[in-house]
C-alpha positions in Angstrom: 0.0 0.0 0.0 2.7 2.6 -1.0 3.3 5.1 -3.9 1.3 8.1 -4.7 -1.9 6.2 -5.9 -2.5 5.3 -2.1 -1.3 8.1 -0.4 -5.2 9.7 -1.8 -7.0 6.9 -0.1 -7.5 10.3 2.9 -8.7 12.2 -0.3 -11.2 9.6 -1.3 -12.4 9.2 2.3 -12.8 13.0 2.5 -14.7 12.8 -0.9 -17.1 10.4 0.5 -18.5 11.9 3.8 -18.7 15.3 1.5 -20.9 13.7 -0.9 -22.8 12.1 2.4 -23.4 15.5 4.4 -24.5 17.3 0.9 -27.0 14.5 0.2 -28.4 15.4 4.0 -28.3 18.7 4.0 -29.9 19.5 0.1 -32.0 16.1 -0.2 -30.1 15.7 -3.4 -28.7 12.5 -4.0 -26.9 12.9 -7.3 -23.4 14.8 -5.8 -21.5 12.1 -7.0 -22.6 12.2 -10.3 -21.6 16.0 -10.3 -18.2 14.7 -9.5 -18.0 11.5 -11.9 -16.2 13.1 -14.4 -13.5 14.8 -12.4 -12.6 12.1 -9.3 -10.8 10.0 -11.8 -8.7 12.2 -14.1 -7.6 14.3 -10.7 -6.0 10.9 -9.2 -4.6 9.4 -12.4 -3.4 13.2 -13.3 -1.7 13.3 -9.3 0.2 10.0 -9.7 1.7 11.5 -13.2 2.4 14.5 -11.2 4.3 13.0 -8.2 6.7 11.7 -11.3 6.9 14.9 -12.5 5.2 14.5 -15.4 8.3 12.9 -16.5 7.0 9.3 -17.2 5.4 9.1 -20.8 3.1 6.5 -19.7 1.6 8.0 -16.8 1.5 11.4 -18.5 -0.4 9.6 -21.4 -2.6 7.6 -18.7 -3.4 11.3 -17.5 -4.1 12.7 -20.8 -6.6 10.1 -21.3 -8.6 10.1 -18.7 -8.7 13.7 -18.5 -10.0 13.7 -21.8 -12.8 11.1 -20.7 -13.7 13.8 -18.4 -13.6 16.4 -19.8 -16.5 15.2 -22.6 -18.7 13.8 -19.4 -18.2 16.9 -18.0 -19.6 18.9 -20.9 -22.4 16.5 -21.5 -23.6 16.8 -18.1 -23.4 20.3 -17.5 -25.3 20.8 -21.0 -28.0 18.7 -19.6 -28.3 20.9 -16.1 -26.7 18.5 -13.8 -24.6 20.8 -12.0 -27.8 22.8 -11.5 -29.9 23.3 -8.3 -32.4 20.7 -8.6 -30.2 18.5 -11.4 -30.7 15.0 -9.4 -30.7 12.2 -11.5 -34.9 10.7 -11.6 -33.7 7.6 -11.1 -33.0 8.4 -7.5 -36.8 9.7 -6.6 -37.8 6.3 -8.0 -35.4 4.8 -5.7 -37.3 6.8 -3.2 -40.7 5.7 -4.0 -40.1 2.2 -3.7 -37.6 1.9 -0.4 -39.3 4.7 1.6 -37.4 7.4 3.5 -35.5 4.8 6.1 -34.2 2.3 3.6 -33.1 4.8 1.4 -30.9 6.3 3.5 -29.4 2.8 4.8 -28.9 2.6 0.5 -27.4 6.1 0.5 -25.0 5.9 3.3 -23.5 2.7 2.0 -24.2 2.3 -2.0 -24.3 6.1 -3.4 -21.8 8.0 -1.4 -19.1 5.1 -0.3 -19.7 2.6 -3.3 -19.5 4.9 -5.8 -16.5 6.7 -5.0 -14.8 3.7 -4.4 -15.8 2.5 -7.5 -14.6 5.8 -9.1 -11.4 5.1 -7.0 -10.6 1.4 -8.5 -11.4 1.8 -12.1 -8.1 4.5 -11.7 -6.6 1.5 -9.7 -4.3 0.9 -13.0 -2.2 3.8 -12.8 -0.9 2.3 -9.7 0.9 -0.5 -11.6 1.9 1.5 -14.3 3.6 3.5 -11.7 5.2 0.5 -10.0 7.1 0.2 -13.6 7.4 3.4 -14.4 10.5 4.2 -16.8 9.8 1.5 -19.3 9.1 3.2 -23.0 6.0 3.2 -24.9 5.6 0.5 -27.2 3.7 -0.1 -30.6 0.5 -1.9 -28.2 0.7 1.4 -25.6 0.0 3.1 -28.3 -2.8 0.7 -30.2 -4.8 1.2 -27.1 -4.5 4.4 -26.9 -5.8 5.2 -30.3 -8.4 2.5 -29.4 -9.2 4.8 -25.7 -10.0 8.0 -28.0 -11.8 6.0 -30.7 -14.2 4.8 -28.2 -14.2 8.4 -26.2 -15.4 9.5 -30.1 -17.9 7.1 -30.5 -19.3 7.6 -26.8 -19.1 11.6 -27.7 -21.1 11.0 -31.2 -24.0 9.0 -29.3 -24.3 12.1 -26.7 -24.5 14.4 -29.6 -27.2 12.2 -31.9 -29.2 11.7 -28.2 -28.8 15.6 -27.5 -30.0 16.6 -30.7 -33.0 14.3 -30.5 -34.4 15.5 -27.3 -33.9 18.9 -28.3 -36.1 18.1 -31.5 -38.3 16.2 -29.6 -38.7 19.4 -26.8 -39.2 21.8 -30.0 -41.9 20.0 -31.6 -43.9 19.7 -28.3 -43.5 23.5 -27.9 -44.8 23.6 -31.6 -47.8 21.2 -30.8 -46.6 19.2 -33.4 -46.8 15.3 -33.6 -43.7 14.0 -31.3 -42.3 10.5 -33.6 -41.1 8.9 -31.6 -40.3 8.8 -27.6 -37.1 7.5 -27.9 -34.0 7.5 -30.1 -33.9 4.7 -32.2 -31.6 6.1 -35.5 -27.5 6.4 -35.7 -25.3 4.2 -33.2 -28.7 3.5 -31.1 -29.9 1.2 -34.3 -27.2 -1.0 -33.1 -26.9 -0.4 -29.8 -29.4 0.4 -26.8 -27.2 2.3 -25.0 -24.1 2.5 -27.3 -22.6 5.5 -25.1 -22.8 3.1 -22.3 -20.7 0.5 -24.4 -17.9 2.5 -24.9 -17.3 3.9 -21.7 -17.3 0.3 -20.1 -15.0 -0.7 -22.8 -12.4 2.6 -22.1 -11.9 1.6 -18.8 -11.1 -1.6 -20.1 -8.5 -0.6 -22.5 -7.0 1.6 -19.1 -7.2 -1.6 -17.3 -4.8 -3.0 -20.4 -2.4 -0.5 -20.7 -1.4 -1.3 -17.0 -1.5 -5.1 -17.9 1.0 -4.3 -21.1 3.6 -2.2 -19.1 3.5 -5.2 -16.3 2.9 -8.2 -17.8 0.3 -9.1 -15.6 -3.3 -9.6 -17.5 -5.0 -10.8 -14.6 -4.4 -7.9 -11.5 -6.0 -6.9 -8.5 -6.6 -3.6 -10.7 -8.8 -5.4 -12.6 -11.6 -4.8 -9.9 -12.6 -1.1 -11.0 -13.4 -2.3 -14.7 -15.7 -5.3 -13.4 -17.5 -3.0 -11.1 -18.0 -0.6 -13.6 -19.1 -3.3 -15.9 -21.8 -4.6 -13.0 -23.0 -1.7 -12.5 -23.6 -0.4 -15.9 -25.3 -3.8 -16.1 -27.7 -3.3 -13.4 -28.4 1.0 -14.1 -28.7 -0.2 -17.8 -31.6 -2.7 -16.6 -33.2 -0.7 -14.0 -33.4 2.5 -16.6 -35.0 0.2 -19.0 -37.2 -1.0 -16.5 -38.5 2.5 -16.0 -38.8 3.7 -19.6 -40.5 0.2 -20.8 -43.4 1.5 -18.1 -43.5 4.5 -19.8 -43.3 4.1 -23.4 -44.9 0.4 -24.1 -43.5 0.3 -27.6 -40.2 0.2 -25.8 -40.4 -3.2 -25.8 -40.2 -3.5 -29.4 -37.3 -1.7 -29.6 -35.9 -4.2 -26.9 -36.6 -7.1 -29.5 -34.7 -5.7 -32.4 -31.5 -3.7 -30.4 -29.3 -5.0 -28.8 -29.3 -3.8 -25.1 -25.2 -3.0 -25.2 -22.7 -4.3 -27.2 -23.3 -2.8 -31.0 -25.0 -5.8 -33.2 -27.4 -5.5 -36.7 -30.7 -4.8 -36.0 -32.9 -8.1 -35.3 -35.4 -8.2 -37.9 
């Protein structure tokens, strides 16, 4: 438990009980959200920093994930989730269902500590790049990190063809005009349900395996952060589904012919 990766485990534990006492005090459960996007490239970016920005891999680690962030950042922002009243609806339907007790219990263990944890882990990697720091970049460093910004483009170009349909979608209500349909169905989400979702999972794989090429080691404890991220992706992906299918029936149709993650041809 040494090197500059661990010595923010104080950080993260400060992190947590923030997010905890904000949830209290402004009923608002989504402060970890608001911080998604910046947890991870500020400890990947303090490891590189401890090494003076002097190791290309770490730097390039930190270039990365910044990048991650900085399009989840924009994305969210655009959407009003840094706003006063920006909490993610998923959580009032949380609320609903456990009632006021049990949903605190889920918030004092799963959305402040879990969360951040999990935020913690899937930066776990630049720990063991850091362990062999020094060694040059190779051809397969830089393979995945062409792959990394191929996905971040991808995952940027779904948020775009979503944003543009919910404002088309917003206008034409305003117009009194016939709506279409509830929910996108056209570009990357022919192929994919949640083809944003898709490639982030897979990003934080490919950062998982640039610390498994620099060590050797395919199979790490550092490994934990991408699974957890893939679990839960899993499990919001299903529950959000859940929600929407109650909402728009013909979502089910939709189910039948798209897949729900991983980009496929449409099921006829």
């Amino acid at each position: 438990m040494q090197g500059p990766f661990f010595e923010l485990l104080p950080v993260l534990g400060a992190i947590i009980a923030l997010c905890w006492i904000l949830s209290v005090i402004t009923h608002e459960c989504s402060w970890v959200d608001r911080i998604w996007s910046l947890t991870p490239p500020g400890f990947v970016t303090y490891v590189a920093y401890r090494e003076s920005f002097a190791d290309p891999r770490l730097d390039l680690m930190a270039v990365l994930v910044t990048l991650w962030g900085a399009r989840l950042t924009y994305n969210f922002g655009r959407k009003g989730g840094y706003g006063k009243g920006g909490e993610d609806y998923r959580w009032q339907v949380l609320r609903d269902r456990l009632g006021p007790v049990k949903f605190q219990i889920f918030n004092a263990t799963f959305i402040a500590p879990y969360q951040n944890v999990l935020l913690y882990l899937i930066a776990a990697p630049v720990h063991l790049a850091w362990l062999h720091r020094g060694q040059p970049l190779g051809a397969l460093d830089v393979g995945l990190a062409i792959l990394f910004l191929t996905l971040l483009a991808f995952e940027t170009l779904a948020d775009q063809q979503q944003w543009n349909f919910h404002l088309q979608k917003s206008a034409r209500k305003l117009r009194g005009e016939s709506i279409g349909d509830e929910f996108l169905t056209t570009g990357l989400f022919r192929y994919s349900r949640h083809p944003n979702y898709f490639c982030e999972i897979s990003q934080w794989w490919v950062f998982y395996a640039m610390a498994c090429v620099v060590s050797g080691r395919w199979i790490n404890w550092t490994i934990i952060g991408a699974v957890l991220l893939t679990l839960l992706f899993d499990g919001s992906t299903r529950f959000t589904e859940a929600i929407t299918r109650r909402k728009y029936p013909s979502y089910a149709d939709y189910q039948r012919t798209t897949s729900r993650l991983i980009p496929l041809p449409p099921r006829t």
